[in-house]
C-alpha positions as CSV (number, residue, x, y, z in Angstrom):
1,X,17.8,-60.2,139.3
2,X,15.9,-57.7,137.3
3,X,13.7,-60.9,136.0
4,X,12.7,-61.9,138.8
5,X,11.9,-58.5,140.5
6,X,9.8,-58.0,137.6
7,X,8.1,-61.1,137.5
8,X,7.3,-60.6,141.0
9,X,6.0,-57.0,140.8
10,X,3.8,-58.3,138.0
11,X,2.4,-61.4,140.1
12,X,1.9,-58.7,142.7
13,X,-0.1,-56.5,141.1
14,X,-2.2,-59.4,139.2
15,X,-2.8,-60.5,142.1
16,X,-4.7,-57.3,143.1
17,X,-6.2,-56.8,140.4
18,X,-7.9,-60.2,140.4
19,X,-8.7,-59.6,143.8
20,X,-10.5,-56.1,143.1
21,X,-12.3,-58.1,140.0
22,X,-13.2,-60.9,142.6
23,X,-14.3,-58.5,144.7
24,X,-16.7,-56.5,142.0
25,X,-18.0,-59.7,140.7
26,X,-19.0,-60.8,144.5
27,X,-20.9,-57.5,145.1
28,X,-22.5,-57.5,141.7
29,X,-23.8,-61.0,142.5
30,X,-25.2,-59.5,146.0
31,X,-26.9,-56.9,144.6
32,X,-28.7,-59.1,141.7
33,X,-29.8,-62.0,144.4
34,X,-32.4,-59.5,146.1
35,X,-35.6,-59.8,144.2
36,X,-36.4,-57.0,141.7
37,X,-39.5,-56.0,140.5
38,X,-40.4,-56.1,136.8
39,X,-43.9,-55.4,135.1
40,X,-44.7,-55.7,131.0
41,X,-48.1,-54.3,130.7
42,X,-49.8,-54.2,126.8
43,X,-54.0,-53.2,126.6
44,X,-56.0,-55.4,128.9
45,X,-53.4,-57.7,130.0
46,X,-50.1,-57.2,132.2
47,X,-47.2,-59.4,133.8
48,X,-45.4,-58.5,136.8
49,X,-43.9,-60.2,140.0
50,X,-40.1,-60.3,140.9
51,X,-36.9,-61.7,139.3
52,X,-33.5,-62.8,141.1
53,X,-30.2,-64.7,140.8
54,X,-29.8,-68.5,142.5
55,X,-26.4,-70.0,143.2
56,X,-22.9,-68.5,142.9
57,X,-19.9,-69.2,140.7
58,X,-19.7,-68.0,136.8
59,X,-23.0,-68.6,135.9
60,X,-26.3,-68.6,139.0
61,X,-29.3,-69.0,137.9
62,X,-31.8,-66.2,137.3
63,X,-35.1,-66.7,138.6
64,X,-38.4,-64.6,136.8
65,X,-41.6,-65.3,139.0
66,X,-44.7,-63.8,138.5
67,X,-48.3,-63.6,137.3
68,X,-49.8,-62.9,133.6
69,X,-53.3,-61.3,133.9
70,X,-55.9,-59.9,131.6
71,X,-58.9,-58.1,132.6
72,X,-61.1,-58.7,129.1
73,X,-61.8,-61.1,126.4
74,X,-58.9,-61.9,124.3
75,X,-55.4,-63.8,124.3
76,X,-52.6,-62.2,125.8
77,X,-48.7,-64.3,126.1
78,X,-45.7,-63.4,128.4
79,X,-42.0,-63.9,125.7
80,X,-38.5,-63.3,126.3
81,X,-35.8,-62.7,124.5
82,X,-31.9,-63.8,126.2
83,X,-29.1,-62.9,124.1
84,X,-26.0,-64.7,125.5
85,X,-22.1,-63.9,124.4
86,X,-23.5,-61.0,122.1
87,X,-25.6,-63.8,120.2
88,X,-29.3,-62.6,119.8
89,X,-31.4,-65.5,121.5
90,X,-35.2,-65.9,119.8
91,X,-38.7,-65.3,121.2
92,X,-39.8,-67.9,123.7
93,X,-43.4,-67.9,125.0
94,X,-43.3,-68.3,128.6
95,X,-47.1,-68.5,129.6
96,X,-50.4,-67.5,127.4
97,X,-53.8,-66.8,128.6
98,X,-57.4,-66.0,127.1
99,X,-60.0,-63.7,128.8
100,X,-60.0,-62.4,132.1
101,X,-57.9,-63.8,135.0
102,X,-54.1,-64.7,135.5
103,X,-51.8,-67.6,135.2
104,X,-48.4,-68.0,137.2
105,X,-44.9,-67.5,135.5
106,X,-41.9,-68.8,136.7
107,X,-38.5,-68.9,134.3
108,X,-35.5,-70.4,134.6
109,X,-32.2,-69.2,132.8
110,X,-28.3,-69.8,133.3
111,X,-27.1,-66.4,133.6
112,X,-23.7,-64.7,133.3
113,X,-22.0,-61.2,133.0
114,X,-22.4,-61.6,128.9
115,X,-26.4,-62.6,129.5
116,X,-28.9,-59.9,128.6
117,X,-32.5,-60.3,128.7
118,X,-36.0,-58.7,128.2
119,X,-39.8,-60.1,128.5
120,X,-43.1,-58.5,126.9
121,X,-46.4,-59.1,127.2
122,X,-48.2,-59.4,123.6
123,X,-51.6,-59.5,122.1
124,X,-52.2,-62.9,120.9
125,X,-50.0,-66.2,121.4
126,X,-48.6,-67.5,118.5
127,X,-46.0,-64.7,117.8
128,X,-44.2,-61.1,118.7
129,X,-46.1,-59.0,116.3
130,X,-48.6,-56.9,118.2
131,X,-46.6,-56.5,121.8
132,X,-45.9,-53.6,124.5
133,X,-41.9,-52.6,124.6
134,X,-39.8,-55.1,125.7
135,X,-38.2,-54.5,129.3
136,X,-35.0,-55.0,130.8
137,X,-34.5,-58.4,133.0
138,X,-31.3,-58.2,133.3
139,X,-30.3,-54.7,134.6
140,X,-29.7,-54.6,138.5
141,X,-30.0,-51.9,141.1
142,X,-28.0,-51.4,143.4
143,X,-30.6,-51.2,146.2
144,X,-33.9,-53.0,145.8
145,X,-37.0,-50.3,144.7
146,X,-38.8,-49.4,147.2
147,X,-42.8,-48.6,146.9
């Protein structure tokens, strides 16, 4: 009888604590579906728009839209950087551009809780070696910046 009271305390409080997880997960996914602002600015050149989640379940999609400008001569590239499941992820050049003007950025990335991610702008596009500091994409507010 014990057993079974036991068993059924545990189910019961499981139960709630997957609900409050549920629960967490749901309001974490709300709060990183409103589009956040990002910028990565290095010398002439900067890259900046908004970044959000798509879809629901385990792993939505997150969405990085945006512009890379420069305002001089010179070649200037937008990378990031995922690291998924505590694995470091490499450099991937997302967009590139030489003297003045801008060019559109969009990325793409599956995205769950173990996803962490950064973008920089850097001087140059066929490497990481000359860049401005890498900044957070996947860091959420809980309320969307205003300003």
């Amino acid at each position: 009888m014990r057993a079974h009271i036991r068993a059924a305390a545990i189910t019961g409080i499981s139960a709630i604590l997957l609900g409050t997880a549920a629960s967490a997960v749901a309001a974490e996914s709300a709060r990183a579906s409103a589009p956040v602002p990002w910028s990565a600015p290095y010398a002439t050149a900067s890259a900046s728009g908004e970044r959000w989640t798509e879809g629901t379940g385990p792993t939505p999609t997150l969405v990085i839209k945006g512009k890379l400008s420069n305002s001089a001569e010179g070649c200037y590239s937008l990378w990031t950087k995922f690291h998924a499941d505590l694995v470091p992820g490499v450099p991937r050049k997302q967009a590139e551009l030489c003297g003045p003007g801008s060019v559109p950025v969009e990325v793409r990335r599956s995205y769950s809780f173990t996803t962490t991610g950064s973008l920089t702008v850097c001087k140059g596009i066929q490497n990481t070696h000359q860049c401005g500091p890498w900044q957070s994409v996947t860091s959420w507010p809980v309320t969307k910046p205003t300003g």
